[in-house]
N, C-alpha and C positions, 0 to 999 in steps of 0.2 A: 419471402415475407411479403404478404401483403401490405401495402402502403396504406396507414388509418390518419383520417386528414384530422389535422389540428393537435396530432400526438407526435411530437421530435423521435425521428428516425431512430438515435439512441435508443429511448427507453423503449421504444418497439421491440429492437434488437435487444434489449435487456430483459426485457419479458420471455420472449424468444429464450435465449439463452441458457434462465431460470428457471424455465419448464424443463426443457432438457435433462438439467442439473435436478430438478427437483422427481421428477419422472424415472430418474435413473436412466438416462441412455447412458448419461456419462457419470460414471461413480466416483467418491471420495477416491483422490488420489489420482486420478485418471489426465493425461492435458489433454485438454480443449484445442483444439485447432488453430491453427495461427491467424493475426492480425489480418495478415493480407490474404491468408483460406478461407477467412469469415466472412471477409467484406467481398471476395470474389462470389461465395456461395450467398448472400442477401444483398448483392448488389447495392452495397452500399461504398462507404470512405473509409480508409483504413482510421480517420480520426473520428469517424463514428463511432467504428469498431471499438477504438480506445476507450473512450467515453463510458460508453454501456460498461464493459469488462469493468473499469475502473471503478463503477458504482458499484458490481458485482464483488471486487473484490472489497470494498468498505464496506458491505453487507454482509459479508463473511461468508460467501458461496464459492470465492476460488482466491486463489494465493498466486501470486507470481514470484516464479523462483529466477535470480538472475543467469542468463547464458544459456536458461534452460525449457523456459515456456511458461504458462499457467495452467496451473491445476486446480482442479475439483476439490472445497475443503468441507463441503456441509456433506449431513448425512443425515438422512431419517429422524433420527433422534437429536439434530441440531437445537430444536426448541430447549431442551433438558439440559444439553453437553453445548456449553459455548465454548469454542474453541479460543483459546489466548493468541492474542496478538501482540504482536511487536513494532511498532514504525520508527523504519530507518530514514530519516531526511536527509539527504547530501546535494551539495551544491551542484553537481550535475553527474550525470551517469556518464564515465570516463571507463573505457575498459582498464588502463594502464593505472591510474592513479588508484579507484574506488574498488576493482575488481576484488582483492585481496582482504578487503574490510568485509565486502559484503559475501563472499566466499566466504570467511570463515563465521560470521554473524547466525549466516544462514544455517549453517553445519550445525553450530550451538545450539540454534536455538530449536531447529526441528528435532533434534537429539532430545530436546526438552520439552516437544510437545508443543512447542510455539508456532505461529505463521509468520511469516516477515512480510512486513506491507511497505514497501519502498515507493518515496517521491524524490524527485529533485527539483531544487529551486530554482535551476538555470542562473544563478548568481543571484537575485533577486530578493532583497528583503522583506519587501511587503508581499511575495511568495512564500517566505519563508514563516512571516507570521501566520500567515493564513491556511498553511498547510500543519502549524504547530495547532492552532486554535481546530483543524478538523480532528487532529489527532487527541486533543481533549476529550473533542465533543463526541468521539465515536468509541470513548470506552474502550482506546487498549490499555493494554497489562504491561507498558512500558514503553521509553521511546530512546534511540539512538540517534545522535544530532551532531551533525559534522556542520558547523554555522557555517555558513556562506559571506561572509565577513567578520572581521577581525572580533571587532565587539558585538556582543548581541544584545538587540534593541530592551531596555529598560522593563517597558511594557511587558516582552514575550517573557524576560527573565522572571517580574514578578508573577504572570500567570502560572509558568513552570514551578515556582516556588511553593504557591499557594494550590498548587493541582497536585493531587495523594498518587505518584504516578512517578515510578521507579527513573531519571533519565541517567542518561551517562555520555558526556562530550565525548568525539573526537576529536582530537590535532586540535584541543583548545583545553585551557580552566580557565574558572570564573568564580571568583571571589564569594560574590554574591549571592550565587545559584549554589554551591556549600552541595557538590552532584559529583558523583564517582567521575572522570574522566581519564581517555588515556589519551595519552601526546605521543 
């Protein structure tokens, strides 16, 4: 990759990427190459790496499956067929703890045609609202939410309330929010 000055290496590499994905080297369905194959082959940071990918997957050109890689989810006719998505939020990515929620989330939900887009808070609340508020604003078809503390914050509750957008707690209920959960 050529270096284009005054353009963050990211969306270089996300351009890059894109084409690939959009070109067909790499087809629906197909992973992409790992973190540290990516950033070794464009000489870049593996949190570059992350970056790019990570826009790519909220633009709906690849899905990261947990344990297992990222893959390729546009095709051809992405413009016509918008692919449904799911965001899974969880307070952090634990193999021991979270594995087994997002194992079976994942199984569900591709069974059904869905993508799973998974973030985690790092425990964080003002992470947590602000990855709830992308998950608004980026038009999924649903979201799964394991809060990252006890109660959740007023604000995110009324936004969830007021947004036409199927959620469903984990390892919590909530009064207010009146949302499928399971404990």
């Amino acid at each position: 990759m050529t270096s284009e000055k005054g353009i963050p290496l990211y969306l270089q590499l996300k351009r890059e990427l894109k084409a690939k994905i959009e070109e067909e080297h790499w087809e629906y369905g197909d992973a992409i190459p790992s973190e540290n194959v990516l950033a070794d082959m464009y000489d870049v940071s593996v949190g570059t790496v992350r970056k790019g990918i990570q826009e790519l997957v909220q633009e709906g050109y690849l899905v990261r499956k947990w344990g297992k890689g990222t893959y390729v989810s546009y095709t051809k006719n992405m413009s016509t067929e918008k692919r449904k998505k799911v965001v899974l939020i969880v307070p952090f990515f634990d193999v021991v703890d979270n594995a087994d929620i997002v194992a079976g989330a994942e199984q569900v939900l591709t069974n059904a045609g869905y993508d799973l887009v998974m973030y985690s808070t790092n425990f964080s609340p003002e992470r947590e609202r602000e990855l709830i508020e992308v998950a608004l604003s980026n038009e999924m078809d649903g979201m799964l939410l394991i809060p990252s503390h006890k109660e959740l914050d007023e604000n995110v509750l009324l936004s969830l309330k007021l947004a036409d957008l199927p959620v469903v707690l984990l390892d919590r209920k909530n009064e207010m929010l009146k949302c499928d959960s399971v404990v």
